[in-house]
C-alpha positions as CSV (number, residue, x, y, z in Angstrom):
1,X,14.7,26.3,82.5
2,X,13.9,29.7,84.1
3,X,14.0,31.5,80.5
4,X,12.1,28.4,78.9
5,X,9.2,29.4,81.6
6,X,9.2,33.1,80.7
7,X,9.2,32.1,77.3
8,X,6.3,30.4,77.5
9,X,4.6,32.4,80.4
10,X,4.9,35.3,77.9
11,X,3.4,32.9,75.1
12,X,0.7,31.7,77.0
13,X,-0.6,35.5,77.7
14,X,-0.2,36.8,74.3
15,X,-2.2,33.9,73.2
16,X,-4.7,34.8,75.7
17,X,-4.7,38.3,74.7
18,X,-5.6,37.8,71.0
19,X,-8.4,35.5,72.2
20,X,-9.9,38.2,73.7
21,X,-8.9,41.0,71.2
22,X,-11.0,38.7,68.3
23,X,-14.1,38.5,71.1
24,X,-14.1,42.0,72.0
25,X,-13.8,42.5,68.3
26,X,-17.2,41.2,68.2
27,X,-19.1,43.2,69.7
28,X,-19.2,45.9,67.5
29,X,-19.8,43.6,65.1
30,X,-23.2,42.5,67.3
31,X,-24.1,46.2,67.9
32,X,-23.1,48.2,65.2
33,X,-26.2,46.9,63.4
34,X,-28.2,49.2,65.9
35,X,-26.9,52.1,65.0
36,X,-26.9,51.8,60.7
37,X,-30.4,50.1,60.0
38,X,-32.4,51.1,63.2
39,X,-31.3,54.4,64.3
40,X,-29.6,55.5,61.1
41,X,-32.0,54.4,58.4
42,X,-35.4,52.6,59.2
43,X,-36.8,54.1,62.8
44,X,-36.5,58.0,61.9
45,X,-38.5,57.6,58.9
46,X,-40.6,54.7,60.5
47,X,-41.3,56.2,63.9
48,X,-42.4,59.5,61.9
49,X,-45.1,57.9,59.8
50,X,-46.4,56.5,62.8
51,X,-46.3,60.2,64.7
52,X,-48.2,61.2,62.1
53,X,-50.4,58.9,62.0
54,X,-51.6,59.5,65.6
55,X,-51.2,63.6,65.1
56,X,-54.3,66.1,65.2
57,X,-55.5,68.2,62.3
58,X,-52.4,70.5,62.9
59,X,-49.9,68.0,62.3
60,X,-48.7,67.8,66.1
61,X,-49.0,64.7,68.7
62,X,-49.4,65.5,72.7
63,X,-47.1,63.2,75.0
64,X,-47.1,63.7,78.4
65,X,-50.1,66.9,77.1
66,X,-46.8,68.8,75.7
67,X,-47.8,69.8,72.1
68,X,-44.9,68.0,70.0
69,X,-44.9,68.3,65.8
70,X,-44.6,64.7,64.8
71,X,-42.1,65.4,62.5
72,X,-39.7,66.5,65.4
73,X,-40.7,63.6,68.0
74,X,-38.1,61.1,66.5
75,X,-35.4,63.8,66.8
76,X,-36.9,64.8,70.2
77,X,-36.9,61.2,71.5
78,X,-33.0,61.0,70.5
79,X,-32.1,64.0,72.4
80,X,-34.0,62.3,75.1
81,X,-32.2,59.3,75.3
82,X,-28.7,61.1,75.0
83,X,-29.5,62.7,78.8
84,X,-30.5,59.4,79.9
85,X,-27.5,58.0,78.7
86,X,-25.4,60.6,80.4
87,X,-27.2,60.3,83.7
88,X,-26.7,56.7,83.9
89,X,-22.9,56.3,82.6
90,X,-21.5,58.0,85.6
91,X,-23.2,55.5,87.7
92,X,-22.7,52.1,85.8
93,X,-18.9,53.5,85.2
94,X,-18.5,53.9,89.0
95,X,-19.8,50.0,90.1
96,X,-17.6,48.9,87.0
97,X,-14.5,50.4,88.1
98,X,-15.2,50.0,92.1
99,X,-15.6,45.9,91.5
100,X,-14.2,45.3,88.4
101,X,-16.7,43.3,87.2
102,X,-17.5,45.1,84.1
103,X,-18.7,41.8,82.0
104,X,-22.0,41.5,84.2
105,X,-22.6,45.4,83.7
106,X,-21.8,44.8,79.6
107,X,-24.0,42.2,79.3
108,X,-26.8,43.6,81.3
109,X,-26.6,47.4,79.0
110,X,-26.2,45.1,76.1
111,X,-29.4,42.7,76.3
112,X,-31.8,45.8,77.3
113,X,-30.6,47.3,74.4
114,X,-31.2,44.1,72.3
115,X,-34.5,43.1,74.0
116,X,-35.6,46.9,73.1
117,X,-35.0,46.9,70.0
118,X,-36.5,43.4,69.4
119,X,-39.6,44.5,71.0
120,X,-39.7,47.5,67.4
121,X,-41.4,45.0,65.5
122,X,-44.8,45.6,68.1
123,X,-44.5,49.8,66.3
124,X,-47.4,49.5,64.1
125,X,-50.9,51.8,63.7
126,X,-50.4,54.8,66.4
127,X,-47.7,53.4,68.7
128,X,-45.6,56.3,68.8
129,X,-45.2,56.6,72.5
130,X,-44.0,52.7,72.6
131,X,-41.6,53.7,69.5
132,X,-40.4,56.4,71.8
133,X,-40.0,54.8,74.8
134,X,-38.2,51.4,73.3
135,X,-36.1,53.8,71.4
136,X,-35.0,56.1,74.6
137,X,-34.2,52.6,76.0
138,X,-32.5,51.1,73.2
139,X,-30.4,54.3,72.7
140,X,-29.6,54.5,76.2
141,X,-28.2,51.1,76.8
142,X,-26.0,51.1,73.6
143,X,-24.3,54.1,75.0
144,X,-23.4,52.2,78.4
145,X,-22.5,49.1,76.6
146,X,-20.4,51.0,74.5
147,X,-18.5,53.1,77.4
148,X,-18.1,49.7,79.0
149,X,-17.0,48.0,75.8
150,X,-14.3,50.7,75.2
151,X,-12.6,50.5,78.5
152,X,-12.0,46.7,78.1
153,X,-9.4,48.1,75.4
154,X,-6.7,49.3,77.4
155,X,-6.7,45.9,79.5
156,X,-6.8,43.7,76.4
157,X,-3.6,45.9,74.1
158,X,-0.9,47.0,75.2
159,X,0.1,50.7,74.0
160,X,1.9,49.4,70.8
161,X,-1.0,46.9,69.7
162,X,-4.0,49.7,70.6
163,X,-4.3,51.4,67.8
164,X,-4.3,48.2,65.4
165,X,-6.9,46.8,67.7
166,X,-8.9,50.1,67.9
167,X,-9.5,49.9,64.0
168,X,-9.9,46.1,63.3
169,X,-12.9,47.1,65.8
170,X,-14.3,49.6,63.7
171,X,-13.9,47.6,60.6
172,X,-16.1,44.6,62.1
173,X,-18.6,47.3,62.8
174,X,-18.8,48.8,59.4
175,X,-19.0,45.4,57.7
176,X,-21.8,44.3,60.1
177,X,-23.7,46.9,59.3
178,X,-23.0,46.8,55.4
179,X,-24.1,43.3,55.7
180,X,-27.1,43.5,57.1
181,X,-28.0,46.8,55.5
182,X,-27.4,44.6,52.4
183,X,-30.4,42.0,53.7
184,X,-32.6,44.5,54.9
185,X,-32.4,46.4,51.1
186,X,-33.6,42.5,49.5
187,X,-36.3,42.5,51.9
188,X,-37.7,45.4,51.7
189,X,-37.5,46.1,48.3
190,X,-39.3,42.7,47.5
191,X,-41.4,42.2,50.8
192,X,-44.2,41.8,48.6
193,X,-42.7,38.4,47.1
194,X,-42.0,37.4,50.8
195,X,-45.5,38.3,51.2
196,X,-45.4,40.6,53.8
197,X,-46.4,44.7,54.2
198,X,-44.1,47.3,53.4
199,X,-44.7,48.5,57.3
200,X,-44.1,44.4,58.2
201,X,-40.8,44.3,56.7
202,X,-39.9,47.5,58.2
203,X,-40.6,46.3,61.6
204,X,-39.1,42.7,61.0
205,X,-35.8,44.8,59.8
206,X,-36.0,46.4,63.0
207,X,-36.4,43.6,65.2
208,X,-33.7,41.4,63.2
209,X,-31.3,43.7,64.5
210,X,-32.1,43.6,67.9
211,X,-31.8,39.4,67.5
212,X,-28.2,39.8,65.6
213,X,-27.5,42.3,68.4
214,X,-28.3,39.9,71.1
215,X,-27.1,36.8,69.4
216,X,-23.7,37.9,68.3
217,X,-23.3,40.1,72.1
218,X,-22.9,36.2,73.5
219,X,-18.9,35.7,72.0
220,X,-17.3,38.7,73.7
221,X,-19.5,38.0,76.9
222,X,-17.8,34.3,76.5
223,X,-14.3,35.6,75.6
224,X,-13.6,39.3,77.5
225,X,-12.5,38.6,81.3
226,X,-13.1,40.5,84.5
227,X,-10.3,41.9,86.3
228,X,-9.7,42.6,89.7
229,X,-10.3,45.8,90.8
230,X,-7.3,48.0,92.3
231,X,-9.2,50.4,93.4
232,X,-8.5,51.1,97.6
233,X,-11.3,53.7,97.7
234,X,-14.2,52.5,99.6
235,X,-18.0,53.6,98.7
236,X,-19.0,55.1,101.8
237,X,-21.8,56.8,100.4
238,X,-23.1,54.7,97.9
239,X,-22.3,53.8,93.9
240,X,-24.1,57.2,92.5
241,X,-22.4,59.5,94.9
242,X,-19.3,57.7,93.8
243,X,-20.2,57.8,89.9
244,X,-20.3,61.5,90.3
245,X,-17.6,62.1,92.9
246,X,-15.4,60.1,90.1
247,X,-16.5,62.2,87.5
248,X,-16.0,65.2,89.4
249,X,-12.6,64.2,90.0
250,X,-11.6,63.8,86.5
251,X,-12.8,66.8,85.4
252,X,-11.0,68.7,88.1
253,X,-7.7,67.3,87.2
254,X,-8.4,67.9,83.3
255,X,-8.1,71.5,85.0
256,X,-4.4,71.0,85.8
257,X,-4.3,69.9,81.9
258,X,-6.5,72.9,80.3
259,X,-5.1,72.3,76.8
260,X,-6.7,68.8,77.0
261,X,-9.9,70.1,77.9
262,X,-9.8,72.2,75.2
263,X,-9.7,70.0,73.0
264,X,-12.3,68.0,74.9
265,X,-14.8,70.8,74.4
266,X,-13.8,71.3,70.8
267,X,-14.5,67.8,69.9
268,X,-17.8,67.3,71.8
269,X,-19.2,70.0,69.7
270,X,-17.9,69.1,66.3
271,X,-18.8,65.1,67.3
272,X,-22.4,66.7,68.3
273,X,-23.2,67.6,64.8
274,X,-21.5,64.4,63.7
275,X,-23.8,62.2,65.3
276,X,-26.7,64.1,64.3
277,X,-26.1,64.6,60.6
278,X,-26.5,60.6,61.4
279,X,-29.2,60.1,63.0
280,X,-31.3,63.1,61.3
281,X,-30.5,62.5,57.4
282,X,-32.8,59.7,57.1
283,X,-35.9,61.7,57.9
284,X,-34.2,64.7,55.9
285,X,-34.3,62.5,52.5
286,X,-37.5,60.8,53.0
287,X,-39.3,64.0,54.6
288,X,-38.2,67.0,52.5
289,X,-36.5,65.2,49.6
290,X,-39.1,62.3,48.8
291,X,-37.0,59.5,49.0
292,X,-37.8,56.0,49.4
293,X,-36.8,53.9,51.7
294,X,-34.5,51.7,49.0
295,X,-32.8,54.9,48.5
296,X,-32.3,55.6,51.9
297,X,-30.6,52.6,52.8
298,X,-28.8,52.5,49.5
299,X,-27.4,55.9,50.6
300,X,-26.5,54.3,54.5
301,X,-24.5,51.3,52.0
302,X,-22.3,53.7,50.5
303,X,-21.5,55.7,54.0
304,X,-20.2,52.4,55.5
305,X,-18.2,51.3,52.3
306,X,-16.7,55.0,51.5
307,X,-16.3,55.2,55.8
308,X,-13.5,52.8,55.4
309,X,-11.5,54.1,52.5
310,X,-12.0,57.5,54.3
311,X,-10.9,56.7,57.2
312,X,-7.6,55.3,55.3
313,X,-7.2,58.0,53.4
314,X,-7.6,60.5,56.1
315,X,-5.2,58.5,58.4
316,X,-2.6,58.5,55.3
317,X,-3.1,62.4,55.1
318,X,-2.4,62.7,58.8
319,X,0.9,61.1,58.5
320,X,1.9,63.8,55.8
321,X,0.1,66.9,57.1
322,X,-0.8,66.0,61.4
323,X,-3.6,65.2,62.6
324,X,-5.4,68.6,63.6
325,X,-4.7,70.1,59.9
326,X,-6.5,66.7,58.6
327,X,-9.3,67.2,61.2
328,X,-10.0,70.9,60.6
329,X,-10.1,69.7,56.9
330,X,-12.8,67.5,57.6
331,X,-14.8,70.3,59.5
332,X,-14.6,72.2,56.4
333,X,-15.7,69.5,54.5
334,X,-18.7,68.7,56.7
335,X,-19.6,72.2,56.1
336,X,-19.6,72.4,52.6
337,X,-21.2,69.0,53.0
338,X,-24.4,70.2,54.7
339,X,-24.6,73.4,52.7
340,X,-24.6,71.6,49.7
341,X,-27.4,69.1,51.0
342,X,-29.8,72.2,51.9
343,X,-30.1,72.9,48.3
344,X,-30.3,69.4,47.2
345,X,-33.7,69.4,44.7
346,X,-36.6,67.4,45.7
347,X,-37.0,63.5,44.1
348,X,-33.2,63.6,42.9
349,X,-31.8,60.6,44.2
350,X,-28.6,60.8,42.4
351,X,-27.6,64.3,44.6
352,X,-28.5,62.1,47.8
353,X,-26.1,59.8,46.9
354,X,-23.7,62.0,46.2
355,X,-23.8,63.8,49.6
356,X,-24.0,60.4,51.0
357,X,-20.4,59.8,49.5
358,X,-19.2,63.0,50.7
359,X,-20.2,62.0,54.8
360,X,-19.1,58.8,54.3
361,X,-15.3,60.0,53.0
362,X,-15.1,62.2,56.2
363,X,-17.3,60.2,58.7
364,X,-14.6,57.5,59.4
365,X,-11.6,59.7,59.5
366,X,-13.2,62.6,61.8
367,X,-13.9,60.2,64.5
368,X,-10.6,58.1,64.1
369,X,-8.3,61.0,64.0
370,X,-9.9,63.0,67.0
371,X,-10.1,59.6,69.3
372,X,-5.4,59.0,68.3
373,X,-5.1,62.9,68.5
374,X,-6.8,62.5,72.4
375,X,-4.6,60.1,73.1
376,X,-1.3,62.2,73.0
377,X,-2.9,64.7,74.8
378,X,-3.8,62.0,78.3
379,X,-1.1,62.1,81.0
380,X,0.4,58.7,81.8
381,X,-0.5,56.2,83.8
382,X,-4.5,58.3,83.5
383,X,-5.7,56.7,80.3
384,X,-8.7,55.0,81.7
385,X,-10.2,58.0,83.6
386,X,-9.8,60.7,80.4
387,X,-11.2,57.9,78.1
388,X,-14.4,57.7,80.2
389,X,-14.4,61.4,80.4
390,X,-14.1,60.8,76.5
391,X,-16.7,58.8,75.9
392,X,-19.1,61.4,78.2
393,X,-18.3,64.0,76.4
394,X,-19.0,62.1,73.0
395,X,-22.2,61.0,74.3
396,X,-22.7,64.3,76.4
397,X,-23.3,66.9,74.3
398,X,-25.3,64.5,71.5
399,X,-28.4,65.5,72.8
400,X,-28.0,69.6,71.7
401,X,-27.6,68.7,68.2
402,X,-31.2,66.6,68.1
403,X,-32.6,69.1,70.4
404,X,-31.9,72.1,67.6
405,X,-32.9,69.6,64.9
406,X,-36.1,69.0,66.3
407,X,-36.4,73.0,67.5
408,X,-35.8,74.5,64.1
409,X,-38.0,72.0,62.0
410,X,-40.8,72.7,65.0
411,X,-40.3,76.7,64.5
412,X,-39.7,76.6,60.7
413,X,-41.6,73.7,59.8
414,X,-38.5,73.5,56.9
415,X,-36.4,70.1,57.2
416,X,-34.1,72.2,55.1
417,X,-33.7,75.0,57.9
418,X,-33.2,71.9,60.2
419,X,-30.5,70.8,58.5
420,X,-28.3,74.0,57.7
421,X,-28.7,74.7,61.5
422,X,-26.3,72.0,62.2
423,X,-23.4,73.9,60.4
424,X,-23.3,75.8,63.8
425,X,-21.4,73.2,65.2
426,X,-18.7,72.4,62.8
427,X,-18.0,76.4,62.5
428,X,-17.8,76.5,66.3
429,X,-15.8,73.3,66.3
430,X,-13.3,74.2,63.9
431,X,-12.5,77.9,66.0
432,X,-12.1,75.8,69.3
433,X,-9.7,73.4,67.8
434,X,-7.8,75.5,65.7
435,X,-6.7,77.5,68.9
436,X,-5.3,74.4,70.6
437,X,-2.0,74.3,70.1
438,X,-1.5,70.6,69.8
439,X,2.7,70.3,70.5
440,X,2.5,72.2,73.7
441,X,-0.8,70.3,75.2
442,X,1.1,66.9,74.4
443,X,4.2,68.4,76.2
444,X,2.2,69.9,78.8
445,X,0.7,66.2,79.3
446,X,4.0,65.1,79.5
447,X,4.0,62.6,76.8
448,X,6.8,63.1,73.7
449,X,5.8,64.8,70.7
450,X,5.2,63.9,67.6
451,X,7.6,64.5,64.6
452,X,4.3,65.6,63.0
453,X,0.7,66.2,64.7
């Protein structure tokens, strides 16, 4: 009888477990759309038509009286929101971890975010303050959500189940946002049958992901459950003083580990011009190359497709070669990648795409691998706390890469110059990482090593 029990003790749990694996599932489903048709394709190009718009004779706009090119005030605005985001994680991490009630705190990030990016469809004429502010806010709450989001992972898989979990994840994301890339291209390319404005249908994309965002955000908030905290430390001084103390913490014991911070600082720069080869390609192809908007999102299509079989490929390369080899790889590859678009011709759509294919076959991989090679490299029984340090420094140092973006276009006036600038990164990246010697920072961390890494 007492076996029958365990039996079905240990039933009942793993049932409850997949239940919430397939809701947490689903919120990157709800929120990649965000970050492939409004921050990815339609708001850099959008939001810079309507900079432009409200610009003087010179081509600049003035917020807050600062002298701003409108061409960099998109890029600007992203940095922006980055330090926001970092400012705020620390606290919102802090309240999670002190009451473990992290569902109110996910749902809170989550619906700002949503309601924000709803509220995109009101960008028309000269708004380009409102499309800053609503994309500061937008930006900033998907980067708490997701911190939050994240850390659910380790309670909802155990270690042998993580890594399958971690990629059915991703894959939800990337066919959310092939999906409604996929409606948004029918719309906008015959918004005149639907009899609506080019600028209309823009803005209704926009919006439509803010509703899928919110709407689909509701089956993880149903499914995910809270648990109890552990944590014995009270807040004496308040949840900030704590957020930082925590954080403080963490990074001082990453001291006793200085092969894992290492490799921290190597990927935050490498991720840096990751994310902003994202966020930035959009205005590069419709600002210095022509390119419509159909183009534009035809080229986003083929990152999330190719994203996939990259990642696949990548992780299939990494089994034969290790992971850092397959990752220093890919920062050659992003190199080539971004010298090859800065002398793409003008009105060639056909180049466009092909750069697009070649980000979107080392997109998937470059992230995947550096998130499993991280994971060797975290002492036991400290997952949580490096993972939040991990998902600071990915969002922590995203802001640089926007910042130089926006810098060299304002200096250059050359989206081309712009764009070559972000090679710093990769070439800085790839000296970091490839003096991190991998098998002795997994020892060091006191985890086994790998037959091959």
């Amino acid at each position: 009888m007492g076996t029958d029990t365990v039996r079905t003790d240990a039933a009942d749990e793993a049932a409850g477990r997949r239940r919430e694996q397939r809701g947490w599932y689903f919120y990157d489903w709800a929120c990649s759309v965000y970050s492939t048709s409004v921050l990815t394709v339609f708001l850099g190009p959008y939001l810079t038509s309507v900079a432009e718009e409200a610009a003087d004779a010179e081509g600049f706009v003035h917020p807050l009286g600062i002298p701003v090119r409108a061409g960099s005030f998109f890029a600007y605005s992203v940095s922006l929101s980055v330090i926001v985001a970092v400012l705020v994680m620390p606290l919102v991490g802090a309240a999670a971890d002190r009451t473990g009630r992290k569902k109110p705190l996910l749902a809170t990030a989550a619906y700002v975010g949503a309601t924000a990016t709803t509220a995109m469809f009101f960008l028309d004429g000269d708004r380009y303050l409102l499309g800053g502010l609503l994309l500061i806010v937008a930006n900033a709450a998907q980067s708490v959500a997701m911190m939050l989001y994240n850390s659910y992972l380790p309670q909802i898989a155990p270690p042998e189940e993580r890594d399958a979990v971690s990629s059915r994840g991703w894959a939800f994301g990337y066919a959310s946002g092939s999906l409604m890339l996929v409606v948004n291209l029918v719309l906008y390319l015959a918004h005149d049958s639907f009899g609506v404005s080019e600028s209309a249908a823009v803005r209704i994309c926009l919006a439509s992901a803010g509703l899928w965002w919110g709407g689909f955000a509701l089956i993880p908030l149903r499914r995910l459950r809270d648990r109890r905290s552990t944590s014995a430390d009270p807040v004496a001084k308040g949840p900030s003083a704590m957020g930082f103390r925590q954080l403080a913490a963490t990074v001082r014991d990453m001291r006793r580990h200085p092969l894992t911070l290492a490799f921290l600082l190597a990927y935050l720069i490498y991720n840096d011009g990751i994310q902003t080869v994202i966020s930035q390609a959009s205005i590069y192809g419709s600002e210095e190359l022509g390119l419509g908007q159909s183009t534009l999102i035809g080229a986003v299509l083929l990152v999330q497709v190719l994203a996939v079989a990259g990642a696949l490929t990548m992780g299939r390369l990494a089994r034969t070669y290790g992971a850092k080899r397959t990752i220093l790889g890919s920062l050659v590859a992003w190199t080539v990648t971004l010298a090859a678009g800065y002398f793409l011709p003008a009105g060639a759509p056909v180049w466009f795409f092909v750069l697009a294919a070649g980000i979107g076959l080392v997109l998937g991989g470059s992230q995947a691998l550096s998130r499993s090679l991280f994971s060797h490299l975290v002492p036991p029984g400290k997952e949580a706390e490096y993972f939040s340090a991990y998902e600071m420094s990915d969002r922590g140092m995203s802001w640089l890469g926007p910042l130089l973006f926006g810098l060299t276009y304002q200096l250059t006036g050359s989206y081309r110059d712009a764009i070559i600038s972000l090679v710093i990164f990769f070439v800085i990246g790839f000296a970091l990482l490839a003096r991190v010697p991998v098998r002795r920072a997994i020892s060091d961390a006191g985890n086994p090593v790998p037959t091959t890494i």
